[in-house]
mmCIF file as Biopython writes it, N, C-alpha, C and O atoms, coordinates in Angstrom:
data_model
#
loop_
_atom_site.group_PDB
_atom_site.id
_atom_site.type_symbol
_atom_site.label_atom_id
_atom_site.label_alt_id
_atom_site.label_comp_id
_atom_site.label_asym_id
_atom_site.label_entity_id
_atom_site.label_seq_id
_atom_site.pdbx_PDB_ins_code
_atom_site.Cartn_x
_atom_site.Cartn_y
_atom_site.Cartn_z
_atom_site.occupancy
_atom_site.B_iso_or_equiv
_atom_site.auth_seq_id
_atom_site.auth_asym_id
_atom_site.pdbx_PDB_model_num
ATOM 1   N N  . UNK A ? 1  ? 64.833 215.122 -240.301 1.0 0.0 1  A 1 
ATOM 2   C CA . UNK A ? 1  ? 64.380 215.059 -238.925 1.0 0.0 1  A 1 
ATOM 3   C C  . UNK A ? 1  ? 62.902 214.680 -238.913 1.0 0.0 1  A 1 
ATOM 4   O O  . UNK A ? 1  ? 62.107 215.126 -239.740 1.0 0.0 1  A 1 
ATOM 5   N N  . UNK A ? 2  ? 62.556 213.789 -237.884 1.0 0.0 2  A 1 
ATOM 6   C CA . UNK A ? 2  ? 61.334 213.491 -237.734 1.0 0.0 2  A 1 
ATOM 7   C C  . UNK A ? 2  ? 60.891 214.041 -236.675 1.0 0.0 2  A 1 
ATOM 8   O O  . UNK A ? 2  ? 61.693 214.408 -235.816 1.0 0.0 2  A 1 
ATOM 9   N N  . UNK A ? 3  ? 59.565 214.212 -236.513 1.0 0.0 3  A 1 
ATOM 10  C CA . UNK A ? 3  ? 58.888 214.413 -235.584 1.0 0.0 3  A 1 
ATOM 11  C C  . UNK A ? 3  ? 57.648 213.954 -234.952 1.0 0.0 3  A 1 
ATOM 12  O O  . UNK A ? 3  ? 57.015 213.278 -235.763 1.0 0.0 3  A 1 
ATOM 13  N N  . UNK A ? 4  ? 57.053 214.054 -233.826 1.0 0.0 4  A 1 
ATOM 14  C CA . UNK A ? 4  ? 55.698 213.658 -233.371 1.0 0.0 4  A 1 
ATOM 15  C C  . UNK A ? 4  ? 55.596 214.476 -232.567 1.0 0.0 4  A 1 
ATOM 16  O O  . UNK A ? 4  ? 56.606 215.065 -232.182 1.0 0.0 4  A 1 
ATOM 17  N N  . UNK A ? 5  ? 53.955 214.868 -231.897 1.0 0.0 5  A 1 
ATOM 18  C CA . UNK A ? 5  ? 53.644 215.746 -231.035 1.0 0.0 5  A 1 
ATOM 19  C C  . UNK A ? 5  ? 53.023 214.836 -229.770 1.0 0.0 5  A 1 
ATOM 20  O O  . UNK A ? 5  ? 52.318 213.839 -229.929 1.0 0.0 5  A 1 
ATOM 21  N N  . UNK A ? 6  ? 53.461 215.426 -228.403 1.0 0.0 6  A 1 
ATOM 22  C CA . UNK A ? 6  ? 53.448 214.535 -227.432 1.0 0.0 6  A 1 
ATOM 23  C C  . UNK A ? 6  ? 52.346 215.039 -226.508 1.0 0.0 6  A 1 
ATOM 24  O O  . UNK A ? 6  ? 52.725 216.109 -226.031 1.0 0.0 6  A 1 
ATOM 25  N N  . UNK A ? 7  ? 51.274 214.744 -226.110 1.0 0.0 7  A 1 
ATOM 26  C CA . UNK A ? 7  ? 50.367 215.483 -224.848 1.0 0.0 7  A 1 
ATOM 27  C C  . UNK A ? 7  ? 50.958 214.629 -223.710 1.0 0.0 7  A 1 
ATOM 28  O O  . UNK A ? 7  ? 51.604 213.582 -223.677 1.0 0.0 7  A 1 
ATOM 29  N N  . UNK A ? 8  ? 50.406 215.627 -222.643 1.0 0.0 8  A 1 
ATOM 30  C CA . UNK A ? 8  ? 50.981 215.347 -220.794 1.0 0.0 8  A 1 
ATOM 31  C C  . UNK A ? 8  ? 52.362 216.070 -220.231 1.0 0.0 8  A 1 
ATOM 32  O O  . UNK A ? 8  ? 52.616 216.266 -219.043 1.0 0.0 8  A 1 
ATOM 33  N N  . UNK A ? 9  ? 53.284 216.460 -221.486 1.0 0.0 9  A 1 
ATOM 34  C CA . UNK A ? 9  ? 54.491 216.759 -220.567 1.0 0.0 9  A 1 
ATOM 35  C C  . UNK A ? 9  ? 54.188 218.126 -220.047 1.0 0.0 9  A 1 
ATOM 36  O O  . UNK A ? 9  ? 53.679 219.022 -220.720 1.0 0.0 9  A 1 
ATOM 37  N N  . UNK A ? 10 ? 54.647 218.235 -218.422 1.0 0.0 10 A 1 
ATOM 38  C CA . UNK A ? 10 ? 54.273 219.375 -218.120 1.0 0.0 10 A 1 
ATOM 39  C C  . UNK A ? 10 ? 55.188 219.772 -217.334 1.0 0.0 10 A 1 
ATOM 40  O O  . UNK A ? 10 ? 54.983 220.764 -216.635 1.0 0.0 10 A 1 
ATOM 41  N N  . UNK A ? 11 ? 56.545 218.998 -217.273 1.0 0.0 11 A 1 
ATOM 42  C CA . UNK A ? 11 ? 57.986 219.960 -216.498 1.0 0.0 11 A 1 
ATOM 43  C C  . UNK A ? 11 ? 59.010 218.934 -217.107 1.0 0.0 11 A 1 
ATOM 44  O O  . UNK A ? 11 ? 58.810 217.901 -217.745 1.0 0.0 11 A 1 
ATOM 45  N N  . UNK A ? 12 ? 60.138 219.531 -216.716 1.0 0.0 12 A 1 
ATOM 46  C CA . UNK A ? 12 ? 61.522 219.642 -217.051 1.0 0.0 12 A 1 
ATOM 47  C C  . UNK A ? 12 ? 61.374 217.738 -217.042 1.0 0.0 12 A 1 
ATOM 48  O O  . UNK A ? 12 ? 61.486 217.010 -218.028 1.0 0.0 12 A 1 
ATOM 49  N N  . UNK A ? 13 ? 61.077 217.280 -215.497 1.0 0.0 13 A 1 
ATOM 50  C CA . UNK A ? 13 ? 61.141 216.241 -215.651 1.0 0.0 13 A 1 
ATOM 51  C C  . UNK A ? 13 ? 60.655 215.147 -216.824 1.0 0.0 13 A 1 
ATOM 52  O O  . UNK A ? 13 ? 61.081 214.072 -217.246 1.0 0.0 13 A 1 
ATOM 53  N N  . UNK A ? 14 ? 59.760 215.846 -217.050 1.0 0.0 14 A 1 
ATOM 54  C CA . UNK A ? 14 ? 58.678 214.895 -218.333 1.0 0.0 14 A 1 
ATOM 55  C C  . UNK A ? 14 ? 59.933 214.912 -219.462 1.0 0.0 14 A 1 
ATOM 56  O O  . UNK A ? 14 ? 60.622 213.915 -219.678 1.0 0.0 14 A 1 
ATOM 57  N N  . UNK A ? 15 ? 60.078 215.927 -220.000 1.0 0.0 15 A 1 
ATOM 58  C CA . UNK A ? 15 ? 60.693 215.970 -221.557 1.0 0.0 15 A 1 
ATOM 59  C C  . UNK A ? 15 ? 61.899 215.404 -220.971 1.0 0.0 15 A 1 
ATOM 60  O O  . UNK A ? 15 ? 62.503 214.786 -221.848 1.0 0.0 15 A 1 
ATOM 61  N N  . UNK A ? 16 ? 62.731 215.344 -219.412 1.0 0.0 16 A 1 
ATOM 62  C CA . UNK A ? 16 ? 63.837 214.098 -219.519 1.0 0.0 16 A 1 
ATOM 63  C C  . UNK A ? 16 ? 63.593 212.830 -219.697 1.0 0.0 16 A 1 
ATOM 64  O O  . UNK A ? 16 ? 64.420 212.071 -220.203 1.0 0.0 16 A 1 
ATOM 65  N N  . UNK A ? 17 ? 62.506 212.490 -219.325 1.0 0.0 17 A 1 
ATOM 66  C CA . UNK A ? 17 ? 61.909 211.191 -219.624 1.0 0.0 17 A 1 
ATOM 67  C C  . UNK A ? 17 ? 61.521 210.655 -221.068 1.0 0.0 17 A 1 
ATOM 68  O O  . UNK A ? 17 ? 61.703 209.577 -221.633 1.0 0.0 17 A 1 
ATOM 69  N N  . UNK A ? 18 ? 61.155 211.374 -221.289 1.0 0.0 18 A 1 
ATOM 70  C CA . UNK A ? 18 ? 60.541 211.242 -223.160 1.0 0.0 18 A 1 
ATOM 71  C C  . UNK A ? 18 ? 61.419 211.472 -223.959 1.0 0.0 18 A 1 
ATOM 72  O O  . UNK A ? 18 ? 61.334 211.183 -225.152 1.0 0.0 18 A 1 
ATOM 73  N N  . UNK A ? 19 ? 62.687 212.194 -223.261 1.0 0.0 19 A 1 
ATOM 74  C CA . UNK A ? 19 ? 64.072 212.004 -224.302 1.0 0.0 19 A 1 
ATOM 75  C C  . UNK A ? 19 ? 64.977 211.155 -223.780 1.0 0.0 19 A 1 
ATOM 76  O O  . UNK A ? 19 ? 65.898 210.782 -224.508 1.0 0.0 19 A 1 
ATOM 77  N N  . UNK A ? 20 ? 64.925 210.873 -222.961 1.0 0.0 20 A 1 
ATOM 78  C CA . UNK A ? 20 ? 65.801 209.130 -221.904 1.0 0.0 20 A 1 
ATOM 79  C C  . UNK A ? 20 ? 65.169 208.257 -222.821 1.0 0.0 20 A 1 
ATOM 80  O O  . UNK A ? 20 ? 65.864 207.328 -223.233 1.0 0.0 20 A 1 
ATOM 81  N N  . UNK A ? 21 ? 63.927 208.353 -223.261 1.0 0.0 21 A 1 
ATOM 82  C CA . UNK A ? 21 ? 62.978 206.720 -223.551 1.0 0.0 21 A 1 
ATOM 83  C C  . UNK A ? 21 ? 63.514 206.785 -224.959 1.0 0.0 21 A 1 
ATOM 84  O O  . UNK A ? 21 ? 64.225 205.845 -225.314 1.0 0.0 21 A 1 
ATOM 85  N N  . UNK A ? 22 ? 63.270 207.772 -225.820 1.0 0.0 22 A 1 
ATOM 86  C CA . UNK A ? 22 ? 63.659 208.141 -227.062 1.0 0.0 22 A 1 
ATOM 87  C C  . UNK A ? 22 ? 65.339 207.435 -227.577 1.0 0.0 22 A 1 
ATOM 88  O O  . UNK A ? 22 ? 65.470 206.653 -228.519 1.0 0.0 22 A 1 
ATOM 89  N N  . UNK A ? 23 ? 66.460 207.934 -226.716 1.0 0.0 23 A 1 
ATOM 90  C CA . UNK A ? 23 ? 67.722 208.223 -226.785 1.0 0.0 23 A 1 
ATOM 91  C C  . UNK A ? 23 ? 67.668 206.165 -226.762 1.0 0.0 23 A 1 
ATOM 92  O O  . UNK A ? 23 ? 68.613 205.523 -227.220 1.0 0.0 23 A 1 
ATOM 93  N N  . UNK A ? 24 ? 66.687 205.627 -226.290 1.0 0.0 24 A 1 
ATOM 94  C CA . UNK A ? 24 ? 67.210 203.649 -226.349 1.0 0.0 24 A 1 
ATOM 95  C C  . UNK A ? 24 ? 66.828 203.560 -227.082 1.0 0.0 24 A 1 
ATOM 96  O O  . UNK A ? 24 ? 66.983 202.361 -227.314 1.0 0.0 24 A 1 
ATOM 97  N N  . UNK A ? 25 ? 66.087 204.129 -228.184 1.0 0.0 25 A 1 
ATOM 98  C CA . UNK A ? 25 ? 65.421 203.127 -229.441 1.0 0.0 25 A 1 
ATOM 99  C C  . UNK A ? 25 ? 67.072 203.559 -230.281 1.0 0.0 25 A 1 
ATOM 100 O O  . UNK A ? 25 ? 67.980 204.390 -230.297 1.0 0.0 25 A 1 
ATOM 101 N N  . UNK A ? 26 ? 66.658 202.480 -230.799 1.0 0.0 26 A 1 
ATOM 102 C CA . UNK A ? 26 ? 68.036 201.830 -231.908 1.0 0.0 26 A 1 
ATOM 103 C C  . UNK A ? 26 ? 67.775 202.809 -232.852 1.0 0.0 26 A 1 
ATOM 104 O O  . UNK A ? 26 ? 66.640 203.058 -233.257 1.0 0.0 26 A 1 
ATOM 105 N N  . UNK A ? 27 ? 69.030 203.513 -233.311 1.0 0.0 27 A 1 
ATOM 106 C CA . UNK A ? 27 ? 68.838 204.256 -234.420 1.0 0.0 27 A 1 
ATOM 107 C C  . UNK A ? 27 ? 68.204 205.306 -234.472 1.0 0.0 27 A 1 
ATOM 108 O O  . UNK A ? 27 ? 67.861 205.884 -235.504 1.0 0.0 27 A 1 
ATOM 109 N N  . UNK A ? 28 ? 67.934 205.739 -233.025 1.0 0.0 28 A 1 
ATOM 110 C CA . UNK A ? 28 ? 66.858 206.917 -232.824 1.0 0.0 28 A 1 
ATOM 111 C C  . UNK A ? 28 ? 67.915 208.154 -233.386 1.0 0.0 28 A 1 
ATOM 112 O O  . UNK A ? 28 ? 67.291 208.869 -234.170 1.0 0.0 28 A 1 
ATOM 113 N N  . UNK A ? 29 ? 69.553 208.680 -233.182 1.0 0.0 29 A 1 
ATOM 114 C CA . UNK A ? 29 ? 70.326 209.633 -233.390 1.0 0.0 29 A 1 
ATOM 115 C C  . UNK A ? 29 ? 70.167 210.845 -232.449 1.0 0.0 29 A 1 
ATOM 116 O O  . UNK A ? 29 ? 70.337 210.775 -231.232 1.0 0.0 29 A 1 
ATOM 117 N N  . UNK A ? 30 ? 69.881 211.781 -233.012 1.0 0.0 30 A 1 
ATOM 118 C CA . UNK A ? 30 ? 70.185 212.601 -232.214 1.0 0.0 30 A 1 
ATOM 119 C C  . UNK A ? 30 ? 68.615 213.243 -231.466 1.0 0.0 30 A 1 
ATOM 120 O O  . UNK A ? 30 ? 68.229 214.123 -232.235 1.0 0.0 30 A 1 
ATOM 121 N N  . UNK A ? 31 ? 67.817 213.136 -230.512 1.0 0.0 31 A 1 
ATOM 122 C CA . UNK A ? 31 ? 66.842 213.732 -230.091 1.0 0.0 31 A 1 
ATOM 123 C C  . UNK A ? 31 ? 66.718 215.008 -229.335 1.0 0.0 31 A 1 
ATOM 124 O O  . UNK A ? 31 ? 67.447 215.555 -228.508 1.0 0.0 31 A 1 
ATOM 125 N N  . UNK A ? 32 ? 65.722 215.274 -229.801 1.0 0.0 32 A 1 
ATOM 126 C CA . UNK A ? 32 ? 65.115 217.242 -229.078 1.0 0.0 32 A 1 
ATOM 127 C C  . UNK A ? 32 ? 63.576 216.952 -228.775 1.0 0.0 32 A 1 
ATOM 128 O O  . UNK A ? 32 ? 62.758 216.533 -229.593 1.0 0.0 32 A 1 
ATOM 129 N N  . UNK A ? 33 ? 63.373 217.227 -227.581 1.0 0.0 33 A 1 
ATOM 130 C CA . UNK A ? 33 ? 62.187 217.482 -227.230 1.0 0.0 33 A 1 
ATOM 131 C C  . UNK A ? 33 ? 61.906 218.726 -226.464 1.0 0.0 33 A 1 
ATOM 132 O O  . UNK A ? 33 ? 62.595 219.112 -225.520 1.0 0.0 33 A 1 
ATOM 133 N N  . UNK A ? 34 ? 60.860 219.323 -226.922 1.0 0.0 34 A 1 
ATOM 134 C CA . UNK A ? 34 ? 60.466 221.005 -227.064 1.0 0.0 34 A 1 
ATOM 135 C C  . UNK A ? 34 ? 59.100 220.870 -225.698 1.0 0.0 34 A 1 
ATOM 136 O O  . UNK A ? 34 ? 57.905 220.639 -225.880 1.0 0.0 34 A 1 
ATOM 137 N N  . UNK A ? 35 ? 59.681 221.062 -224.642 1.0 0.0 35 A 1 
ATOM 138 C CA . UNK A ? 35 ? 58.640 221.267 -223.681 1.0 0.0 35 A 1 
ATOM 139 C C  . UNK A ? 35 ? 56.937 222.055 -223.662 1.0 0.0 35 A 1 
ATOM 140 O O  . UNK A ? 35 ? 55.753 221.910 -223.358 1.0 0.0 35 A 1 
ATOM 141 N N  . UNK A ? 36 ? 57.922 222.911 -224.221 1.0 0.0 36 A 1 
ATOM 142 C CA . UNK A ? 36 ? 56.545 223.958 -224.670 1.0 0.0 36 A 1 
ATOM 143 C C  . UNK A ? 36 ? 56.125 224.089 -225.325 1.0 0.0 36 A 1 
ATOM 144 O O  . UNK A ? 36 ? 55.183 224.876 -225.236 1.0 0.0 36 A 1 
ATOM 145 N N  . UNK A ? 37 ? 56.461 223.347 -226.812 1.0 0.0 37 A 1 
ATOM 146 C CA . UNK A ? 37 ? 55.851 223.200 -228.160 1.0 0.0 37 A 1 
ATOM 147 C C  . UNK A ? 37 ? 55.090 221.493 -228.017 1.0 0.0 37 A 1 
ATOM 148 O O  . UNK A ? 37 ? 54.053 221.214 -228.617 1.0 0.0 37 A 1 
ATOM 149 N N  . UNK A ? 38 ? 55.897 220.410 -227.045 1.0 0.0 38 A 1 
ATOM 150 C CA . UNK A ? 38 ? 54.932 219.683 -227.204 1.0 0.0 38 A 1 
ATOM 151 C C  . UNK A ? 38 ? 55.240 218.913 -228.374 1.0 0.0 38 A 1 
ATOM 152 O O  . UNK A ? 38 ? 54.389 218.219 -228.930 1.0 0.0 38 A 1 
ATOM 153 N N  . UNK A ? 39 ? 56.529 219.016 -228.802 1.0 0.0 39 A 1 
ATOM 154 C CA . UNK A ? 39 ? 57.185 218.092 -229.786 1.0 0.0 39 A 1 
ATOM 155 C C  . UNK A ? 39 ? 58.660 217.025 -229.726 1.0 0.0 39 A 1 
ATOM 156 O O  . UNK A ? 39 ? 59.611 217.526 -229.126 1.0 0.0 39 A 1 
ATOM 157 N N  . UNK A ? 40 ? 58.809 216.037 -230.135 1.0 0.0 40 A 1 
ATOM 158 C CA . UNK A ? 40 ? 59.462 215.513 -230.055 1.0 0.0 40 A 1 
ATOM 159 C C  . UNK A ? 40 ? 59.865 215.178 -231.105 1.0 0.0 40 A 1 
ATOM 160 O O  . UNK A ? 40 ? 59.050 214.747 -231.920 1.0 0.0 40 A 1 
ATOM 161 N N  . UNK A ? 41 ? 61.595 215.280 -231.528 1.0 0.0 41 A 1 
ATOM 162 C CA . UNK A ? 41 ? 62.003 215.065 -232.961 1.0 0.0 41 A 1 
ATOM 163 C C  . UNK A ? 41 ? 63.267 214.372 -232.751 1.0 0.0 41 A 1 
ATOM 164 O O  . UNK A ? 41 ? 63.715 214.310 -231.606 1.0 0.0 41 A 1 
ATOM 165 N N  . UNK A ? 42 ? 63.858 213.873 -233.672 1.0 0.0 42 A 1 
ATOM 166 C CA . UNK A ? 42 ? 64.925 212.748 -233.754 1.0 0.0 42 A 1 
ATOM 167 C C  . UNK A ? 42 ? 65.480 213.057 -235.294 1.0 0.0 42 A 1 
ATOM 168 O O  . UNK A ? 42 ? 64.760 213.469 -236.203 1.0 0.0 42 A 1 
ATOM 169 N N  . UNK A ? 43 ? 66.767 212.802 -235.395 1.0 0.0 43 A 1 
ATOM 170 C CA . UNK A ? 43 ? 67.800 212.712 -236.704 1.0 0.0 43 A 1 
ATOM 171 C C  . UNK A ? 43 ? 67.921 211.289 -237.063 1.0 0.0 43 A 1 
ATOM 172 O O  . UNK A ? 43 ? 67.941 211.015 -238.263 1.0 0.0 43 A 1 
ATOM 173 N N  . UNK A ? 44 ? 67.996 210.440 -236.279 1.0 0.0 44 A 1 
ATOM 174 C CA . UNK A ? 44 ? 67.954 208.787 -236.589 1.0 0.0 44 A 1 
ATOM 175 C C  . UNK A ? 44 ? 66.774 208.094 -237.822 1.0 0.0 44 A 1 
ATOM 176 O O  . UNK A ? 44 ? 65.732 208.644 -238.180 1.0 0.0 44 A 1 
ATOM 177 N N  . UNK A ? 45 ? 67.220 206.972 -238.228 1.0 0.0 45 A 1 
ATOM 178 C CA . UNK A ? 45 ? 66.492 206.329 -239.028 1.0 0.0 45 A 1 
ATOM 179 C C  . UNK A ? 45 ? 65.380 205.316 -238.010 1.0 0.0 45 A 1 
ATOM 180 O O  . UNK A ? 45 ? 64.467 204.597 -238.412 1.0 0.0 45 A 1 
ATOM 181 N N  . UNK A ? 46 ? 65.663 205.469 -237.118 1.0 0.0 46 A 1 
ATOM 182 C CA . UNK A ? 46 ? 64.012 205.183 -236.035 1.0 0.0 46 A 1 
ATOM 183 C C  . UNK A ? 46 ? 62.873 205.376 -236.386 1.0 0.0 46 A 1 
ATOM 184 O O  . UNK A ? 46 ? 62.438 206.508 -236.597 1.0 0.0 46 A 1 
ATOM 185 N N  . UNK A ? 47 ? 62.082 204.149 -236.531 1.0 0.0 47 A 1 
ATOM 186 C CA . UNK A ? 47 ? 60.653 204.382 -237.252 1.0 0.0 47 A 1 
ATOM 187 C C  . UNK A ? 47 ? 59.857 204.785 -236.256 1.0 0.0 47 A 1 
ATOM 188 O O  . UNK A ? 47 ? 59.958 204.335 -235.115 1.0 0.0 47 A 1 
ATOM 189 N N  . UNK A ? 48 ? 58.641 206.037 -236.760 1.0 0.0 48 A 1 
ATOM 190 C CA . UNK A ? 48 ? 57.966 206.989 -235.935 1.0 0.0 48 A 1 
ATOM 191 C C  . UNK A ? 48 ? 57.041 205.954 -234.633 1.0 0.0 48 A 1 
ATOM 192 O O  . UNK A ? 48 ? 56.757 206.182 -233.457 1.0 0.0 48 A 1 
ATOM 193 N N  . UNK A ? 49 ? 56.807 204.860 -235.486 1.0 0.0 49 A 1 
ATOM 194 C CA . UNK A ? 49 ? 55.756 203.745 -234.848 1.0 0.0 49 A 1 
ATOM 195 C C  . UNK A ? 49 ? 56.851 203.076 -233.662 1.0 0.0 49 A 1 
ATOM 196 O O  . UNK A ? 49 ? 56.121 202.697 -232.747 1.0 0.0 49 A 1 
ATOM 197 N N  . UNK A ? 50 ? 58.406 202.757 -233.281 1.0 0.0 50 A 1 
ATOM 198 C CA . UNK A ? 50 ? 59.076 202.759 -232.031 1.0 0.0 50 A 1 
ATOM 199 C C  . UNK A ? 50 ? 59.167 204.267 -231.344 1.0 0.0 50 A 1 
ATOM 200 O O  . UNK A ? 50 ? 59.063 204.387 -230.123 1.0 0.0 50 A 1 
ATOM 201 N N  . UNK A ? 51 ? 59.367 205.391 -232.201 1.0 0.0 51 A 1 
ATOM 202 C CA . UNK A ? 51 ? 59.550 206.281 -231.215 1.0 0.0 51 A 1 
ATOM 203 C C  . UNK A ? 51 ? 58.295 206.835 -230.163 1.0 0.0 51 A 1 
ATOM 204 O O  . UNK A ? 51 ? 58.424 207.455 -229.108 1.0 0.0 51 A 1 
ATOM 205 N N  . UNK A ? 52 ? 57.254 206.457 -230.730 1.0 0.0 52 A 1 
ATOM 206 C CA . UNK A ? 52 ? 55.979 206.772 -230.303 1.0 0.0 52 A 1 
ATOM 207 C C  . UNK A ? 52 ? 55.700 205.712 -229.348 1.0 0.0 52 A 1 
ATOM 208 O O  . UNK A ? 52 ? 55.189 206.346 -228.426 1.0 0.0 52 A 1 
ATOM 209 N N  . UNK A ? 53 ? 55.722 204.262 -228.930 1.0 0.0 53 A 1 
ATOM 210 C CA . UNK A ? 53 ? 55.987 203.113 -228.359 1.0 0.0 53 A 1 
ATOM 211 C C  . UNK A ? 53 ? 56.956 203.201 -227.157 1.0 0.0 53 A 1 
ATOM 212 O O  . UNK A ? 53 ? 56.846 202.562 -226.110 1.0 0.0 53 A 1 
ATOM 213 N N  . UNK A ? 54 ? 58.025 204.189 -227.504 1.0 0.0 54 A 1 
ATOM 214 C CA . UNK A ? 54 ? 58.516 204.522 -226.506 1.0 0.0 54 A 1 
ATOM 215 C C  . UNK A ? 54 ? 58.548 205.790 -225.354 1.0 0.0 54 A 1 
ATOM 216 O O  . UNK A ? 54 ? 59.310 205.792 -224.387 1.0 0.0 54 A 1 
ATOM 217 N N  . UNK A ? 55 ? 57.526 206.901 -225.677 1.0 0.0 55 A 1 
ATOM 218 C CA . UNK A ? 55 ? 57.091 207.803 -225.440 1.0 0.0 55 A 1 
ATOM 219 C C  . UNK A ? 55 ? 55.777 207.258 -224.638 1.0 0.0 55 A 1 
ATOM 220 O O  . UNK A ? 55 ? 55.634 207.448 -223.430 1.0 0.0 55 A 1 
ATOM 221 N N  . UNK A ? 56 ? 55.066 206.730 -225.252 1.0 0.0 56 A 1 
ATOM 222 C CA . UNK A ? 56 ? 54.278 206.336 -224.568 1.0 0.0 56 A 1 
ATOM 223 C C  . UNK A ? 56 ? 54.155 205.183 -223.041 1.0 0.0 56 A 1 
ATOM 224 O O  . UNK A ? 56 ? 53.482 205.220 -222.011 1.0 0.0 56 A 1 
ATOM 225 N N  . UNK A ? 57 ? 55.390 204.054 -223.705 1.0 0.0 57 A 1 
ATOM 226 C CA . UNK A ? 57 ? 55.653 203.608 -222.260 1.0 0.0 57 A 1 
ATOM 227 C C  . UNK A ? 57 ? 55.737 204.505 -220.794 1.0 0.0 57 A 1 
ATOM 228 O O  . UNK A ? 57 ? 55.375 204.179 -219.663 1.0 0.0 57 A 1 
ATOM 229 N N  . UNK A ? 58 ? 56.255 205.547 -221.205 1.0 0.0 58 A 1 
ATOM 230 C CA . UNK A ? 58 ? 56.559 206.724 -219.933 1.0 0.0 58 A 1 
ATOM 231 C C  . UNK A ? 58 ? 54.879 207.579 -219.730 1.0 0.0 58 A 1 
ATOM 232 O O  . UNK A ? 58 ? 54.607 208.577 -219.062 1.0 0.0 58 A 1 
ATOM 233 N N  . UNK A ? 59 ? 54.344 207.058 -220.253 1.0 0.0 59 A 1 
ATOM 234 C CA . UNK A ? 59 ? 53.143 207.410 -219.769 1.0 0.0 59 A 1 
ATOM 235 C C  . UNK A ? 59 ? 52.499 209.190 -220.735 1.0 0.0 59 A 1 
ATOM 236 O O  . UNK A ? 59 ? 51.841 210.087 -220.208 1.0 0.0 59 A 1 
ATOM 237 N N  . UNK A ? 60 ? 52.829 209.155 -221.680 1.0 0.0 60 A 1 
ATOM 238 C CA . UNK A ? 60 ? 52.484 210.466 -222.414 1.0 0.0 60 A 1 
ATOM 239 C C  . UNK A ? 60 ? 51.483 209.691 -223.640 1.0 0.0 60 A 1 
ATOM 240 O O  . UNK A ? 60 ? 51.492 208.467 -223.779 1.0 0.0 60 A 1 
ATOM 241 N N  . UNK A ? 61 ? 50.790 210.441 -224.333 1.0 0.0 61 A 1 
ATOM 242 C CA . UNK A ? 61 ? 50.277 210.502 -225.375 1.0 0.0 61 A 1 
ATOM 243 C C  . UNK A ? 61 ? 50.689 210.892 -226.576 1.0 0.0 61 A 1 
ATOM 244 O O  . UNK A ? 61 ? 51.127 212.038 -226.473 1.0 0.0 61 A 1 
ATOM 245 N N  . UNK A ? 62 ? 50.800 210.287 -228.238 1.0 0.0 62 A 1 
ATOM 246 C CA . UNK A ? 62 ? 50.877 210.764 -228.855 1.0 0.0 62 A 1 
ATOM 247 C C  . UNK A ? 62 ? 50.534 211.034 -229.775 1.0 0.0 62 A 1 
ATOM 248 O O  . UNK A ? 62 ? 50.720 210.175 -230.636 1.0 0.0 62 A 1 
ATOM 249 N N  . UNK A ? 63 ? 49.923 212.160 -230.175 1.0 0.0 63 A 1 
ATOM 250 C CA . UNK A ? 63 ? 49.008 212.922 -231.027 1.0 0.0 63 A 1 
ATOM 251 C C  . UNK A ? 63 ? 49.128 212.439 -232.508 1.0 0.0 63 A 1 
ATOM 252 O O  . UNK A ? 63 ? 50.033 213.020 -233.108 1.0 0.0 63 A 1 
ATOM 253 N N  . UNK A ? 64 ? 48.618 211.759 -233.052 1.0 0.0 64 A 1 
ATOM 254 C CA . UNK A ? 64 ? 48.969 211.120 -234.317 1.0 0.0 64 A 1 
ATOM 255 C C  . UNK A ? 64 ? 47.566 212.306 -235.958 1.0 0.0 64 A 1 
ATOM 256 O O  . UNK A ? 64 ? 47.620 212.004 -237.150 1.0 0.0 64 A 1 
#
């Protein structure tokens, strides 16, 4: 499992968004994003540099 840490999400809505954006990258598998931890993780062979590309389109930051 991979992971990255995401700044900005701050309700239910956010982490649906950042796991909607997540769930289109190719190969992303299975995603969890942790509202309150501020993490976002994936089972897929999705490289961290699309999942982060796509997190960020939705307007979040990610903490590298």
């Amino acid at each position: 499992m991979s992971t990255l840490s995401v700044k900005g999400m701050r309700c239910a809505h956010c982490q649906k968004s950042v796991a909607e954006a997540m769930e289109k990258v190719p190969g992303a598998g299975q995603v969890t994003v942790d509202l309150e931890g501020g993490k976002a993780s994936w089972t897929g062979e999705a490289s961290a540099e699309a999942m982060a590309a796509a997190i960020e389109g939705q307007g979040f930051e990610v903490v590298k």
